[in-house]
C-alpha positions as CSV (number, residue, x, y, z in Angstrom):
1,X,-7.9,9.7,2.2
2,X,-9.1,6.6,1.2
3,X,-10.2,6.0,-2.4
4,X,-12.0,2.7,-3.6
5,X,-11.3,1.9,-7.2
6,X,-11.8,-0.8,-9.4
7,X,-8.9,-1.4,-11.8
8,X,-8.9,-4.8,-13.9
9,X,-5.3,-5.3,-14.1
10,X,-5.3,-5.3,-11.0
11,X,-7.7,-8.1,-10.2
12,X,-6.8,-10.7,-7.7
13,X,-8.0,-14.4,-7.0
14,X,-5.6,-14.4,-4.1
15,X,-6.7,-14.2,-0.8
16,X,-4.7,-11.1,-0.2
17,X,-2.2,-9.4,-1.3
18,X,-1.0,-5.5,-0.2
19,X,2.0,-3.2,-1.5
20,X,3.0,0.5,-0.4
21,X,4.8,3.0,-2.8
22,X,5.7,6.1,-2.8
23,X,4.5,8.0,-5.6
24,X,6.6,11.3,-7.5
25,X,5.8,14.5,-5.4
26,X,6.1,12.0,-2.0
27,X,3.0,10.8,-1.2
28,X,2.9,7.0,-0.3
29,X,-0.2,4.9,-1.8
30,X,-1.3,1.8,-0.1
31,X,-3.2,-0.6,-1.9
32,X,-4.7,-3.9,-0.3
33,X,-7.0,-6.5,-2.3
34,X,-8.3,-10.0,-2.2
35,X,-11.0,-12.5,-2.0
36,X,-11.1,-12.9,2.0
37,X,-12.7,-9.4,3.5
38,X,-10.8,-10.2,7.2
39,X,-7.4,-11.1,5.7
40,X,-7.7,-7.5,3.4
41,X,-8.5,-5.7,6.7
42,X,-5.6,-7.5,8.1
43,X,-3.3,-6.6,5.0
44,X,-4.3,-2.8,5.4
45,X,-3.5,-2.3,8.9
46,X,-0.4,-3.9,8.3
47,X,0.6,-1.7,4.7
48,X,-1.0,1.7,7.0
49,X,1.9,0.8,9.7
50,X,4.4,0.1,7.0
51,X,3.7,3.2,5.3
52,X,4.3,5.5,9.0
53,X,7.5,3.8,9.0
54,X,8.1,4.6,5.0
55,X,7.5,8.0,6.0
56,X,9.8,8.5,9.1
57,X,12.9,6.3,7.0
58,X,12.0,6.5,3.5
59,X,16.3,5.2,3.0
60,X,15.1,1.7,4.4
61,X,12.8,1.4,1.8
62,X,15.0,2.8,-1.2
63,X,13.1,6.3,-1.3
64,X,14.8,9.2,-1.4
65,X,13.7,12.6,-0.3
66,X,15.3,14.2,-3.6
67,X,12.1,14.3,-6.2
């Protein structure tokens, strides 16, 4: 689901920036910002394909199945 939010300390002059987490309960957010439209569609696709492979090896990434 995708869900648009504006949070001010999160505000970015950079021309992208992206980060996936995996929040308590399991689910993984992806978050992708910045002041150039094509490198933030850029940075999504790439946090969307991170996130698959979060899912499938969550160890790689320091998560653990145990919440």
């Amino acid at each position: 689901m995708d869900v648009w939010e504006f949070e001010t300390d999160l505000y970015t002059d950079q021309v992208v920036r992206w980060s996936t987490g995996r929040r308590l309960g399991g689910e993984i957010d992806v978050r992708a910002s910045g002041t150039d439209e094509g490198a933030v569609t850029a940075a999504f696709a790439a946090a969307c394909a991170q996130t698959v492979d979060r899912a499938k090896d969550p160890g790689k990434y320091g998560d653990s199945d145990e919440r």
